[in-house]
C-alpha positions in Angstrom: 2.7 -8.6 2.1 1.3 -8.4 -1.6 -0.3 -6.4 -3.6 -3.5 -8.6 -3.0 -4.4 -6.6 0.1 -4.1 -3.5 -0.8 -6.1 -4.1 -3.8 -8.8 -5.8 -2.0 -8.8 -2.5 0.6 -9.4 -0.2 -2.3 -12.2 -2.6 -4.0 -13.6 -2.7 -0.6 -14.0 1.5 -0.5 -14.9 1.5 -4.0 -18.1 -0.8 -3.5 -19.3 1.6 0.0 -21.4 4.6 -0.7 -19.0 7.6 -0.1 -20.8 8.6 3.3 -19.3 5.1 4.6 -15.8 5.4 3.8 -15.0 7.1 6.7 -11.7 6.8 8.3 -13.1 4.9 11.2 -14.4 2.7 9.1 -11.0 1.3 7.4 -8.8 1.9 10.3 -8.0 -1.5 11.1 -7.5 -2.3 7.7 -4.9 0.4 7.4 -3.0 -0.5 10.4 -2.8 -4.5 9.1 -1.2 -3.8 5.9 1.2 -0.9 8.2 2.1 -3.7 10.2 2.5 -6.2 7.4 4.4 -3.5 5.3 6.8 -2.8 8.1 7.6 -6.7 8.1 8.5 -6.7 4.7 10.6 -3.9 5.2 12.7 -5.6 8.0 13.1 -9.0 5.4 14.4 -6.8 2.5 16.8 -5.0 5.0 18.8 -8.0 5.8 18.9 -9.1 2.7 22.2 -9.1 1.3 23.0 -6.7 -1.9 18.7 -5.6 -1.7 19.3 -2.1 -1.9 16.9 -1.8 -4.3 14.2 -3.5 -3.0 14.8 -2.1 0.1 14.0 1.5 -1.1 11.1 0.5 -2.8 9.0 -1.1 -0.1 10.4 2.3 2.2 8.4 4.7 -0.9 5.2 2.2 -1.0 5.3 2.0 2.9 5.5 6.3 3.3 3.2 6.5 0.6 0.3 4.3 3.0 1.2 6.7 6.0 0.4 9.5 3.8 -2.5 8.0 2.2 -4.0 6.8 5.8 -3.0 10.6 6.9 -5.0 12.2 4.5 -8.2 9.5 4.6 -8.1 10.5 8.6 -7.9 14.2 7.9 -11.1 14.2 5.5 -12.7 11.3 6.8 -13.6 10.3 3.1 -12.4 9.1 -0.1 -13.5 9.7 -3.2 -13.7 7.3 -6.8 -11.2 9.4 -8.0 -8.6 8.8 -5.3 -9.3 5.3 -5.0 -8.7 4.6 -8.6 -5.6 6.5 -8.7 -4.3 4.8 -5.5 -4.9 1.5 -6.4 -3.4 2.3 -9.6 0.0 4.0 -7.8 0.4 0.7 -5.6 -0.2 -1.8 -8.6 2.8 0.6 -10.5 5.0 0.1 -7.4 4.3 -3.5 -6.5 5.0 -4.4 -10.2 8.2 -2.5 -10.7 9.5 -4.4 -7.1 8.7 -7.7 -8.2 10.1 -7.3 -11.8 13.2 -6.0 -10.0 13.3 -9.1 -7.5 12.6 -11.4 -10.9 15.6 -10.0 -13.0 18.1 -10.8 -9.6 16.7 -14.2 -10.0 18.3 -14.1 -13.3 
């Protein structure tokens, strides 16, 4: 999983006129990086001494459910939100691999 996807999901929104971000629309989308999240959730967890890591991929992975909650509930998703979500999940994947670099050290 990398922060690759998710930022090609919100660049993908951003260039569709707002009547087409519809919920239908990205649903597949959100349950591939669910799934893919999920995965890397069960390689940090048998990880030895990951605790860390572990925690932060469970906060990025309840933060998608809520996001893919609240894109079903309005069926839309504005610039606004898109901007600020893509920002929240660059913040999060950066501070997880900066934490996974400094064990390397």
């Amino acid at each position: 999983m990398s922060l690759k996807k998710v930022d090609r999901f919100y660049v993908q929104l951003s260039e569709l006129p707002k009547e087409k971000r519809t919920f239908h629309f990205s649903q597949s989308t959100y349950l591939n990086i669910e799934v893919e999240l999920s995965a890397l959730l069960m390689r940090q967890k048998v990880r030895e001494l990951n605790e860390l890591t572990t925690k932060q991929v469970e906060i990025i992975q309840n933060l998608w459910l809520q996001d893919k909650k609240q894109h079903q509930q309005t069926n839309s998703i504005s610039d606004f939100l898109i901007k600020t979500r893509k920002q929240q999940y660059q913040r999060l994947f950066l501070a997880m691999i900066r934490g996974e670099q400094a064990k390397q050290q």
